[in-house]
DRENDO-1510 file (C-alpha; in Angstrom, 1 decimal, always signed):
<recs>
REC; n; res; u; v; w
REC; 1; UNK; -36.2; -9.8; +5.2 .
REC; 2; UNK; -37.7; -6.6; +3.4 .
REC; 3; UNK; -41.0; -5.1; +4.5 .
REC; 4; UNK; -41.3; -3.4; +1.0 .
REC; 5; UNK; -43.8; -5.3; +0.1 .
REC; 6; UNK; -45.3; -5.9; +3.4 .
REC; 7; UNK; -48.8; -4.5; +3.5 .
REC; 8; UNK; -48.6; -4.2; +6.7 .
REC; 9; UNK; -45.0; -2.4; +6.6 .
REC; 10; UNK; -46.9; +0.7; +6.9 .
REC; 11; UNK; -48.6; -0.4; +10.3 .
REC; 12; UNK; -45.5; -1.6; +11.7 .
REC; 13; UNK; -43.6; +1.3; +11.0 .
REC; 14; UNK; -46.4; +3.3; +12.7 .
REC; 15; UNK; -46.7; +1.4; +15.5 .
REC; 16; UNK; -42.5; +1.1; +16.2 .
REC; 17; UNK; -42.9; +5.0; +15.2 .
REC; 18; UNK; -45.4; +5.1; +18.3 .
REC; 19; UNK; -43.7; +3.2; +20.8 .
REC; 20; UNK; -40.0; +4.9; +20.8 .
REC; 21; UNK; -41.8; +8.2; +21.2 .
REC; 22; UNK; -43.3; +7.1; +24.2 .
REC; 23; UNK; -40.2; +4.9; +25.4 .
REC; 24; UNK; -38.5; +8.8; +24.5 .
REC; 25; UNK; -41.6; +10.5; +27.2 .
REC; 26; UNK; -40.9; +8.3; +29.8 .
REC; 27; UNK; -37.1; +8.8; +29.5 .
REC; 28; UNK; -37.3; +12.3; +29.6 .
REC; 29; UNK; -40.5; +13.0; +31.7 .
REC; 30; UNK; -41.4; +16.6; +32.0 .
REC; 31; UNK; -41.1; +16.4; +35.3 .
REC; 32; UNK; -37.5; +14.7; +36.8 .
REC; 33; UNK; -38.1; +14.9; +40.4 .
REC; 34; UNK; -34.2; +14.8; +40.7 .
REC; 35; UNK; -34.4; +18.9; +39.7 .
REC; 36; UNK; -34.2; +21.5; +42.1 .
REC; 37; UNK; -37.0; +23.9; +40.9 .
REC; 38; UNK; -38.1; +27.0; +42.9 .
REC; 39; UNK; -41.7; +28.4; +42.9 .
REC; 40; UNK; -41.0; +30.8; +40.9 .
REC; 41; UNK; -39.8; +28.9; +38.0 .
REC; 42; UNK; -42.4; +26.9; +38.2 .
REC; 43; UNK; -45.2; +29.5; +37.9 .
REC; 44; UNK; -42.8; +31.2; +35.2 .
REC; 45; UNK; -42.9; +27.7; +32.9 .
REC; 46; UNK; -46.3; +26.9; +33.5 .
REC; 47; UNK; -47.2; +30.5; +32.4 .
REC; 48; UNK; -45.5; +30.2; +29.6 .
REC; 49; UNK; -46.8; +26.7; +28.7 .
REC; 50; UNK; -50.5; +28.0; +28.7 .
REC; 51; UNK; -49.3; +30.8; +26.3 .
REC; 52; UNK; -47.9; +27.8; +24.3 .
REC; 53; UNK; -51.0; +25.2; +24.7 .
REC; 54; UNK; -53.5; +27.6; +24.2 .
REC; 55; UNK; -52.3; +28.4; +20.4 .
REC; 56; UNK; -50.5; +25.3; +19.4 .
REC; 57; UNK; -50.7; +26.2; +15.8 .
REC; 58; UNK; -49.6; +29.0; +16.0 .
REC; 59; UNK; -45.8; +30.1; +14.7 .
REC; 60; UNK; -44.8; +31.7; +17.9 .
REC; 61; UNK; -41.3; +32.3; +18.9 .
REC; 62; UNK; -39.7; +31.9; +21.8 .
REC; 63; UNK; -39.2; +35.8; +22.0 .
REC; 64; UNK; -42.7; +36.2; +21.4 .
REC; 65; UNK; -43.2; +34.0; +24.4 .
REC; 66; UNK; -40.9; +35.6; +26.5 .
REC; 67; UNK; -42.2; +38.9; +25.9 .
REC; 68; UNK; -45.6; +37.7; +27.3 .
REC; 69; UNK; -44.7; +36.2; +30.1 .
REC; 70; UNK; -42.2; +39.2; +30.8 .
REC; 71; UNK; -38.9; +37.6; +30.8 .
REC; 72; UNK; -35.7; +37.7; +28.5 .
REC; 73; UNK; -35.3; +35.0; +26.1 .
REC; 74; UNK; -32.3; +33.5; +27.6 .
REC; 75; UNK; -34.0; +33.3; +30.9 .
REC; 76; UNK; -37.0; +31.9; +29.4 .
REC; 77; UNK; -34.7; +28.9; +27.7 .
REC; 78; UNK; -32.7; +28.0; +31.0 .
REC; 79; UNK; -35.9; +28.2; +33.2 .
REC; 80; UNK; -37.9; +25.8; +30.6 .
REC; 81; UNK; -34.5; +23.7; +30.2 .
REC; 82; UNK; -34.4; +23.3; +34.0 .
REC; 83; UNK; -37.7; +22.8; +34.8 .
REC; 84; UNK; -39.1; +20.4; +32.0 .
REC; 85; UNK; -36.1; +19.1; +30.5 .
REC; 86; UNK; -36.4; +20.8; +27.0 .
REC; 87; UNK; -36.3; +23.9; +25.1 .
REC; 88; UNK; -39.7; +26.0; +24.9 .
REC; 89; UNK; -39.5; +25.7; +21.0 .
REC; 90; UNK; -39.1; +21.8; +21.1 .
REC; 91; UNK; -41.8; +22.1; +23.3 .
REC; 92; UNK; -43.9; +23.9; +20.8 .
REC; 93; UNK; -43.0; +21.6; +18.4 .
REC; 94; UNK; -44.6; +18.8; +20.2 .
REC; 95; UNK; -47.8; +20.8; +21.1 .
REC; 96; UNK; -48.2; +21.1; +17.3 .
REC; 97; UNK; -46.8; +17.5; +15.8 .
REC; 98; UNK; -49.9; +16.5; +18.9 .
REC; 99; UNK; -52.3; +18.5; +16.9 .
REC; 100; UNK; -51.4; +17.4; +13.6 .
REC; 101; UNK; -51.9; +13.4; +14.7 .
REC; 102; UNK; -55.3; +14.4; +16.2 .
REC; 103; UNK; -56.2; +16.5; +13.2 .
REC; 104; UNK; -54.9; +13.6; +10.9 .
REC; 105; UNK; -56.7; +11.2; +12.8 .
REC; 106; UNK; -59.7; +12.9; +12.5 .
REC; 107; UNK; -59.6; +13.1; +8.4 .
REC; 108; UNK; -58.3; +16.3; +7.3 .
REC; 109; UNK; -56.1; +16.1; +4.7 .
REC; 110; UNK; -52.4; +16.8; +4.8 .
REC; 111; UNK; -52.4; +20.3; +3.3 .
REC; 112; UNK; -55.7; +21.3; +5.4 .
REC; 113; UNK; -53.5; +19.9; +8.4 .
REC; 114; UNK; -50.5; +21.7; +7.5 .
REC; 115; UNK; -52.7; +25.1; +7.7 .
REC; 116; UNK; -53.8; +24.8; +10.4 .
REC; 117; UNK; -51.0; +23.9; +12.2 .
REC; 118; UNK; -49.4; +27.1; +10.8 .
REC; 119; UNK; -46.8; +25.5; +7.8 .
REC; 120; UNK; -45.9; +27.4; +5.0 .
REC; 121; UNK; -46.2; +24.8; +2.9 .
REC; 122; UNK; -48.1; +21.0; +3.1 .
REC; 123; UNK; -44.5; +19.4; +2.3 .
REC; 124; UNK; -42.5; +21.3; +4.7 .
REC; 125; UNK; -45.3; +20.1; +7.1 .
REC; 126; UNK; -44.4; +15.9; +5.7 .
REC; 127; UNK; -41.2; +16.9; +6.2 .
REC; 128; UNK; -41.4; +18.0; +10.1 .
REC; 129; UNK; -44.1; +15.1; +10.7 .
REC; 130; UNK; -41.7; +12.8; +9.5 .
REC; 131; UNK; -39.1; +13.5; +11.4 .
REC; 132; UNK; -40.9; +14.0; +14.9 .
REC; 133; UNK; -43.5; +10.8; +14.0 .
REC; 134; UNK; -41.1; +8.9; +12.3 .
REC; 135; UNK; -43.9; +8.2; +9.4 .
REC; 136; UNK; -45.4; +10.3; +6.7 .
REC; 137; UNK; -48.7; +11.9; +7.3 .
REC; 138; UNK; -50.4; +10.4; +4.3 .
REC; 139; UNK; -49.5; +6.9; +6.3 .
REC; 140; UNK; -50.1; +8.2; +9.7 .
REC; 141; UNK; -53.8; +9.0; +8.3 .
REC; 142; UNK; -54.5; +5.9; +6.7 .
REC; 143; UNK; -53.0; +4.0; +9.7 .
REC; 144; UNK; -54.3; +6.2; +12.8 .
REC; 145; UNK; -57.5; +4.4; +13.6 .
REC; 146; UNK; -54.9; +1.3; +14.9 .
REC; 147; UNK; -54.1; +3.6; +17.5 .
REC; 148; UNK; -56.7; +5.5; +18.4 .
REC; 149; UNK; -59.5; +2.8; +19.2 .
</recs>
C-alpha cells in the first residue's frame, strides 16, 4: 500500500514522527535514577542547562558553555553525558528543534523560523528539522494544529 497519494500521508507521518520521539524521551529520560550523580555535578549541569535554555537559538558552542560555567570542555561533556544521558550540544539541539515546532506552530514561516533559531540558511534549517522531527517543516506547519489542541 503507498501513502503517496494519501492526503492524509502527511498527518500520519507527523503523528508516527511524534510518537517515536516520545517513545525515544522515555527511553532515555534525562534523569536514569540508576546513575550515581554527586551534588556537584548536578549543580554543574543544571548551570549549564540554564545557560543553554535561556538562549535556545542561539549558536553556542559547547566551549562557549564551558567557559561560562567555568569548566573545561571535556569535563563539561562527561558531566552532561553522566548526568542526563546526552551530550550538551545534542542537548542544544533539542532546545532549538523545541523552539522551531513552537515557532512553526505558531505561523512563522520556515525562513523566519530558521532566523530565529540561529540557521544560516532556511534549508539547512529543513534539513536539521527533518532529521530530528522526522517531517519537513513546511508539513510540520500545516499539520501542527493536530497536535497542539
Amino acid at each position: 500500500m503507498r501513502l503517496d497519494h494519501d492526503p492524509y500521508s502527511p498527518l500520519i507521518t507527523l503523528y508516527l514522527a511524534e510518537l517515536l520521539y516520545i517513545v525515544h524521551r522515555m527511553s532515555t529520560s534525562y534523569h536514569d535514577v540508576s546513575r550515581q550523580v554527586s551534588p556537584q555535578d548536578n549543580y554543574l549541569v543544571e548551570k549549564a542547562r540554564r545557560i543553554i535554555d535561556n538562549h535556545p537559538s542561539f549558536d553556542l558552542t559547547v566551549d562557549e558553555i564551558a567557559e561560562q560555567v567555568g569548566v573545561s570542555r571535556g569535563h563539561l561533556c562527561r558531566v552532561f553525558n553522566n548526568v542526563l544521558g546526552v551530550s550538551p550540544r545534542i542537548y542544544l539541539v533539542e532546545r532549538r528543534m523545541e523552539l522551531a515546532k513552537t515557532l512553526l506552530a505558531a505561523g512563522l514561516s520556515v525562513s523566519e523560523v530558521a532566523a530565529e533559531c540561529d540557521y544560516a540558511d532556511p534549508s539547512s534549517f529543513s534539513r536539521s528539522f527533518k532529521t530530528y522531527v522526522g517531517v519537513s517543516p513546511t508539513d510540520y506547519a500545516q499539520n501542527a494544529h493536530q497536535f497542539t489542541d
